[in-house]
N, CA, C and O atoms as CSV, one atom per row, in Angstrom:
chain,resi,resn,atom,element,x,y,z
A,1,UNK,N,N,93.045,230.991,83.237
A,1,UNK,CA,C,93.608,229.768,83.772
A,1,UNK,C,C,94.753,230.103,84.727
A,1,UNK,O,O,95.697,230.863,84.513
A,2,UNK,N,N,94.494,229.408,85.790
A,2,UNK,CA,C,95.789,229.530,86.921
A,2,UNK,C,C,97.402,228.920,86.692
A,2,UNK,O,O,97.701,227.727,86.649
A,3,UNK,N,N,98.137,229.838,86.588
A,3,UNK,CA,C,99.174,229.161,86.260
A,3,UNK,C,C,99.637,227.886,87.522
A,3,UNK,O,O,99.384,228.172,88.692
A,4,UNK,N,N,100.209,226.710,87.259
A,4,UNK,CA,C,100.611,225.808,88.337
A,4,UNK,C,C,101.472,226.159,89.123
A,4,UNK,O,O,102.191,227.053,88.678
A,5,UNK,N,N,101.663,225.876,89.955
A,5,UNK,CA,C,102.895,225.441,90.880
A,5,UNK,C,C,103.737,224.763,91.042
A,5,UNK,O,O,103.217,223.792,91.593
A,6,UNK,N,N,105.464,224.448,90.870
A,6,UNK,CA,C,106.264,223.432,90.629
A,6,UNK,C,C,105.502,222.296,91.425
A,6,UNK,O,O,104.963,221.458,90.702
A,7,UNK,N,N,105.415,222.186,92.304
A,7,UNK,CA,C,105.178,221.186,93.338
A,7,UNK,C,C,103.484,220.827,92.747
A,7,UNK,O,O,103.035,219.778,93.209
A,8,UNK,N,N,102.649,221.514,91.895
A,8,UNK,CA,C,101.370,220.802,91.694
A,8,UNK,C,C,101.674,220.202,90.331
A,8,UNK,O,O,100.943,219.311,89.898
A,9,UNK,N,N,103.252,220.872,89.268
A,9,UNK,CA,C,103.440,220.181,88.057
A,9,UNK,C,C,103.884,218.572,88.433
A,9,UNK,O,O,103.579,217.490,87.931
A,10,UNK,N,N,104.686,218.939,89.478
A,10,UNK,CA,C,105.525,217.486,89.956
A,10,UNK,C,C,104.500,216.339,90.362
A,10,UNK,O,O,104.681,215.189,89.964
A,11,UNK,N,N,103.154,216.768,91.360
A,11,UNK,CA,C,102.531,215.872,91.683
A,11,UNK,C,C,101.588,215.445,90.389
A,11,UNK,O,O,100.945,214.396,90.379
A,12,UNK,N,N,101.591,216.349,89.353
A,12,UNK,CA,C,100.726,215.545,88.298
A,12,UNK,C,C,101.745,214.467,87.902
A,12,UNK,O,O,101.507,213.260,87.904
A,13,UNK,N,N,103.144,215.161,87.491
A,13,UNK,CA,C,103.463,213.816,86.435
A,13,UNK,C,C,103.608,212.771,87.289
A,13,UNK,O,O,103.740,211.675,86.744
A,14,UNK,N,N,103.625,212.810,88.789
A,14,UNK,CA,C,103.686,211.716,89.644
A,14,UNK,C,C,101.950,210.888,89.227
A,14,UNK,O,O,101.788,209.686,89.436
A,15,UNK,N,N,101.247,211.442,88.864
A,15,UNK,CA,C,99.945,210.512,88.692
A,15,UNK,C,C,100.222,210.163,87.415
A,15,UNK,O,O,99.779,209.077,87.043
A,16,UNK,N,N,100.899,210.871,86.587
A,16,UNK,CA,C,100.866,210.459,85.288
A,16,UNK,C,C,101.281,209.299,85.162
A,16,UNK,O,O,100.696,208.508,84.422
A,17,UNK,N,N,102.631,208.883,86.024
A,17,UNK,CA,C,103.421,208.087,85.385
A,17,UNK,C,C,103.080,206.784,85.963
A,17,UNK,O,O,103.332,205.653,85.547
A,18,UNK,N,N,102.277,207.289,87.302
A,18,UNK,CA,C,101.842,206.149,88.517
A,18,UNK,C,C,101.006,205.769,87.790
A,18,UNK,O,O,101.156,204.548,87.829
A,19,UNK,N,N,99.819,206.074,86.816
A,19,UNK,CA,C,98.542,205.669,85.749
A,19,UNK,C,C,99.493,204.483,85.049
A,19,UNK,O,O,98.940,203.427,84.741
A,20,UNK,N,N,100.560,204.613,84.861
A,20,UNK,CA,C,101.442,203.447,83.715
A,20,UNK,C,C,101.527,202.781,84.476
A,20,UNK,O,O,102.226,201.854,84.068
A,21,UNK,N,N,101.164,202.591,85.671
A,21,UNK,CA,C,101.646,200.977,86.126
A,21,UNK,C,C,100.486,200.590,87.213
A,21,UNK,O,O,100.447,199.704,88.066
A,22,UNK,N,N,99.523,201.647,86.826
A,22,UNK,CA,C,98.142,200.990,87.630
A,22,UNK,C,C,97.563,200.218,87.204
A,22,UNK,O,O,97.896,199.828,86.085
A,23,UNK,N,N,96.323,199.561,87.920
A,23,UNK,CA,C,95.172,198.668,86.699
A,23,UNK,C,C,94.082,199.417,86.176
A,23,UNK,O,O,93.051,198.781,85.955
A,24,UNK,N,N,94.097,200.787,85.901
A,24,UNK,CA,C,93.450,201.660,84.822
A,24,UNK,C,C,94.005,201.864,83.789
A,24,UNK,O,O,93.513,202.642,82.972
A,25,UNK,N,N,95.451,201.064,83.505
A,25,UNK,CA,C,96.644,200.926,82.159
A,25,UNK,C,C,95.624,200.607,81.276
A,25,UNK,O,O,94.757,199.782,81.562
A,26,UNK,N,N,95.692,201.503,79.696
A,26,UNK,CA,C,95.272,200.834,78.721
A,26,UNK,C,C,95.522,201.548,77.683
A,26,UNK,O,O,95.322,202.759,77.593
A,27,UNK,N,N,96.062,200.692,76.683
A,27,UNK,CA,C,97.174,201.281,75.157
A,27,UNK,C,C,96.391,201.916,74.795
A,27,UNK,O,O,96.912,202.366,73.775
A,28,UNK,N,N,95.223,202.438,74.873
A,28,UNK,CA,C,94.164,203.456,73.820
A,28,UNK,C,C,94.295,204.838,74.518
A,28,UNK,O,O,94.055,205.851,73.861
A,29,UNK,N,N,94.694,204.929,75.924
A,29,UNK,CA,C,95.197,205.986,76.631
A,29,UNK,C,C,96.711,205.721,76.749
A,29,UNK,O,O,96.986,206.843,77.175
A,30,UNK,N,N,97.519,205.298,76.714
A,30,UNK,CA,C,98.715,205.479,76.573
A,30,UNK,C,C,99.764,206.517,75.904
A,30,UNK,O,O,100.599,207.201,76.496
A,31,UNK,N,N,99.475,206.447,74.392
A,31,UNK,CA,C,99.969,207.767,73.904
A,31,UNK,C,C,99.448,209.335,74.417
A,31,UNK,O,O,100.134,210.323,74.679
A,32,UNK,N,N,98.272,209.192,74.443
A,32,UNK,CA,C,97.850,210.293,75.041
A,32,UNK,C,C,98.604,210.852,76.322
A,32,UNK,O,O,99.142,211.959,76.300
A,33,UNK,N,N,98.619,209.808,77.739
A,33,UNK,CA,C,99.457,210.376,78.910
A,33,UNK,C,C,101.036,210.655,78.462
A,33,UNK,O,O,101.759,211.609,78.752
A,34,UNK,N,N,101.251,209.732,77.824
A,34,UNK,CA,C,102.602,209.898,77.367
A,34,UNK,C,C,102.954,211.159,77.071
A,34,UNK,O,O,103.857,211.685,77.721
A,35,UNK,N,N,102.383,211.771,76.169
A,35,UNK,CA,C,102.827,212.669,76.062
A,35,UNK,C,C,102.215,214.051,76.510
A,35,UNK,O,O,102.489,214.977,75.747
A,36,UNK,N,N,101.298,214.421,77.804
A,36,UNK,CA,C,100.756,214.744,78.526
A,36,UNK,C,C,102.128,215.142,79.463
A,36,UNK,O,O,102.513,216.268,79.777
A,37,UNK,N,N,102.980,213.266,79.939
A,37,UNK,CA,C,103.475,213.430,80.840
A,37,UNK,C,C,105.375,214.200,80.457
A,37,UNK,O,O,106.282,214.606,81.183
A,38,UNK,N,N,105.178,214.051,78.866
A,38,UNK,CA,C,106.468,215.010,78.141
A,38,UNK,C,C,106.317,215.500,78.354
A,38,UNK,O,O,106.913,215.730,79.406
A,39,UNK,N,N,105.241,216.707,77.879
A,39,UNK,CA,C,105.010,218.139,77.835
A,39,UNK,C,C,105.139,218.615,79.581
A,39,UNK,O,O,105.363,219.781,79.906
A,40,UNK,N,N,105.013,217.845,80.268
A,40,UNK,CA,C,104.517,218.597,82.110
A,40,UNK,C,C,106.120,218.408,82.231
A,40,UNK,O,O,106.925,219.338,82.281
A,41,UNK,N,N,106.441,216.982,82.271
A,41,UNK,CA,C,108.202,217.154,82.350
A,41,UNK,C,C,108.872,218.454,81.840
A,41,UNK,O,O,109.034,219.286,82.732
A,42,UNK,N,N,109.258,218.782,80.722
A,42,UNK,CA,C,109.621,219.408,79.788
A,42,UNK,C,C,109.367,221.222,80.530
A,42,UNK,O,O,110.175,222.121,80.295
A,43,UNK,N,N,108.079,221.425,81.427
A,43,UNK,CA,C,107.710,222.579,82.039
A,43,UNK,C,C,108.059,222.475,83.641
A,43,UNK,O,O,107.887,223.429,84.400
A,44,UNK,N,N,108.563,221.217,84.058
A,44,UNK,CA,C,109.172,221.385,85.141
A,44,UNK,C,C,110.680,221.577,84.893
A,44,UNK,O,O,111.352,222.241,85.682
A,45,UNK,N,N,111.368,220.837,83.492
A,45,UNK,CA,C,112.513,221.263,84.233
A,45,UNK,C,C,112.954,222.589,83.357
A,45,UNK,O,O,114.165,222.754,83.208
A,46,UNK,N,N,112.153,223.433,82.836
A,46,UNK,CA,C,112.471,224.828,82.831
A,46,UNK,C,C,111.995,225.424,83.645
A,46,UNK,O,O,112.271,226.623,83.685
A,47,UNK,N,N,111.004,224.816,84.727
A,47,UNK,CA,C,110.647,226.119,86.115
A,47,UNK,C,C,112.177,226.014,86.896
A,47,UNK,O,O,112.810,227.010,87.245
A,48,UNK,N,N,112.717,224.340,87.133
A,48,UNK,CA,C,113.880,224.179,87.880
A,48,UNK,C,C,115.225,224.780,87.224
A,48,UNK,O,O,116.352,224.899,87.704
A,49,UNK,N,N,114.577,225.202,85.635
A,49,UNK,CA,C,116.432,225.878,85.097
A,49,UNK,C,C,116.105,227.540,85.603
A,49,UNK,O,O,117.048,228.305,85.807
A,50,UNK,N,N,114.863,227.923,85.751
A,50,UNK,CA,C,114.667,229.564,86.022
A,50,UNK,C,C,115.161,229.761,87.340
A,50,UNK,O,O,115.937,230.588,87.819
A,51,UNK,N,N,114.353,228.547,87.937
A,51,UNK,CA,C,114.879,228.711,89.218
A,51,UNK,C,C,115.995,229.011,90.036
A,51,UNK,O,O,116.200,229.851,90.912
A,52,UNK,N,N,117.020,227.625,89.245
A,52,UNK,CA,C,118.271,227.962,89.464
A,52,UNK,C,C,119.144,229.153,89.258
A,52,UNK,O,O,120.019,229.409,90.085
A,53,UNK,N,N,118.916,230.059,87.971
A,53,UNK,CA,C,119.356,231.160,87.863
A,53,UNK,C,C,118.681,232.169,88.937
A,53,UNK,O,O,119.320,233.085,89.455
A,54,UNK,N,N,117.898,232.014,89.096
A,54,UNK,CA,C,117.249,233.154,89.921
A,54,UNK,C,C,117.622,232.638,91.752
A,54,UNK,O,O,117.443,233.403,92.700
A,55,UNK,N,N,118.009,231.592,91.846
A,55,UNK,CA,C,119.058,231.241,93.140
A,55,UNK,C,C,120.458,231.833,92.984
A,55,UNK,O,O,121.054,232.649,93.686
A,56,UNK,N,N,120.877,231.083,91.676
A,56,UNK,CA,C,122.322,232.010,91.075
A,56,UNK,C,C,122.613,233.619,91.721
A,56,UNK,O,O,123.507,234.050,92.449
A,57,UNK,N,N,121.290,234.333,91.018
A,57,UNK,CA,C,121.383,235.540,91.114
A,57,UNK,C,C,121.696,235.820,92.441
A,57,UNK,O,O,122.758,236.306,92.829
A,58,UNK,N,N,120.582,235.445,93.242
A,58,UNK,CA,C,120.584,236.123,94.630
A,58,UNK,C,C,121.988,235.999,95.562
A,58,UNK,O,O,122.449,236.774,96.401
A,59,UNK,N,N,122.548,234.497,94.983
A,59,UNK,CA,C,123.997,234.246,95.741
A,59,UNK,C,C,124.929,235.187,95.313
A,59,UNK,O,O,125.714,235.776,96.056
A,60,UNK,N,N,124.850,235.303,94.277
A,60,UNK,CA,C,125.777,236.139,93.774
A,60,UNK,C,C,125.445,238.131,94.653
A,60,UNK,O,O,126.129,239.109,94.951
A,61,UNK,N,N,124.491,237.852,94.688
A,61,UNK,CA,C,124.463,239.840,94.947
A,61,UNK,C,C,124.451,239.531,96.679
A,61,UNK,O,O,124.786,240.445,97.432
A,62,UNK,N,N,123.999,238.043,97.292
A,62,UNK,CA,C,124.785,238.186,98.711
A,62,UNK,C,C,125.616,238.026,99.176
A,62,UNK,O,O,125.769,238.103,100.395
A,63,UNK,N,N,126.730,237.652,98.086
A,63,UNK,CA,C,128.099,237.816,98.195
A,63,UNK,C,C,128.976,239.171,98.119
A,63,UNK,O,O,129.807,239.702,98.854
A,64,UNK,N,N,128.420,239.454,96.943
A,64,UNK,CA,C,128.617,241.109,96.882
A,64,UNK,C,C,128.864,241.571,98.499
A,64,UNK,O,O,129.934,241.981,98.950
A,65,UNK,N,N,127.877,241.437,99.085
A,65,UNK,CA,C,127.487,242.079,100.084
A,65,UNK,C,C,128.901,242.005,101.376
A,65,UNK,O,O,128.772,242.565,102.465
């Protein structure tokens, strides 16, 4: 399996959450996206906390410089 891409995690939970307020809404799928759209949240914003350290880093050693 291919790991994602921030930008292909982001555009799912963008369908995810856009499904909650379409007219394909329906409570028998609800819990299910719901928490579909936790779990994808939850993996974006630890790509955006790695990220940030690994921006951290680089500022820091081109300061060094």
């Amino acid at each position: 399996m291919t790991k994602k891409s921030l930008n292909e995690k982001i555009a799912e939970l963008d369908t995810l959450t856009n499904w909650f307020y379409g007219e394909e809404f329906s409570l028998d799928q609800a819990t299910e996206k719901y928490k579909a759209a936790v779990t994808l949240a939850k993996e974006i914003e630890e790509d955006l906390k790695n990220l940030k350290n690994e921006i951290t880093i680089i500022d820091k050693d081109f300061k060094e410089e």
